[in-house]
Structure formats: C-alpha cells, structure tokens
C-alpha positions, 0 to 999 in steps of 0.5 A: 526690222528696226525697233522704234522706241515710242513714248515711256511705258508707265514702268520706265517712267517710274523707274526714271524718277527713282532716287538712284536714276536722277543726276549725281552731280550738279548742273552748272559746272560752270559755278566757280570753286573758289569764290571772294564772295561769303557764302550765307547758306553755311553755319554762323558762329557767335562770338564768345568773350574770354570768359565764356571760354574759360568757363566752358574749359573749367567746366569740362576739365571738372566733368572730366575729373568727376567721370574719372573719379567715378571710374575708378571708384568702380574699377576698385568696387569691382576689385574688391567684388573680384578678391571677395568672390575668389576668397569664397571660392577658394574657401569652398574648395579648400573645405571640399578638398579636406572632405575628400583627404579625410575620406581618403586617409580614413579608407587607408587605415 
C-alpha cells in the first residue's frame, strides 16, 4: 500500500506561497561578506561644512535650553497649584474640625 503524491492540491499550493513558507535566507551564499567594491544600493550622506555643523549645534543646545526652561516653569506652576490646593484643604478641615470641638465642649457643659 504505497501512497503516491500526485500534483499539489489548490490548498498546498496556496499554502506554499504564504509569507512564512518562501525561503529565509539568500540563495547564493557564495556572494562574498567582505568585499573592496562600495556598495550603491546604501545611504548617501552630504557633506557639511563646519558651520553648518555648528549651526545644527547651536540650534539643539537652545532647543535644549528652551524645553528645559519650559519644564521647570511647569514643575513650579504645578507646585505652587500643589501648596495652593493643601493650603485649602487644610483650612476646610481646620474649620470642620472646630465645629466639631465646639459641638463637643457645648454637650460637655
């Protein structure tokens, strides 16, 4: 009882010629690693002049400065916000707190 294995059904064709079934790897492994020759399939960079490059610096040291002056603008806003919120608080409960007493000395005497 030998099985034979005729053509591809339509389902293992399409399955063949999902994504995860075609080959990981190149085909020629031959193609050498290390070569003398440039690649020109890669990226090309321009070559700046100096003060092109300085101006780039300069203008990321004041964006830095800038975004840390904004930062601790906020961080004090949100302080002062945060002193401003427990100073209110702290009056509410003050006042609650001496109803209470009041309450308490008056059902005393």
């Amino acid at each position: 009882m030998s099985v034979e294995r005729g053509p591809k059904s339509l389902h293992e064709h399409n399955r063949s010629l999902l994504h995860s079934q075609k080959p990981k790897f190149k085909e020629d492994l031959r193609d050498p690693i290390n070569s003398d020759r440039l690649r020109i399939d890669g990226v090309k960079f321009r070559n700046h002049t100096p003060e092109e490059l300085e101006q780039v610096l300069t203008d990321i040291k004041l964006n830095a400065a800038r975004e840390l002056q904004q930062q601790y603008k906020l961080m004090s806003l949100s302080m002062v916000i945060s002193v401003l919120i427990m100073l209110f608080l702290k009056y509410k409960l003050d006042q609650r707190f001496s109803i209470v007493e009041s309450a308490a000395t008056d059902l005393l005497h």
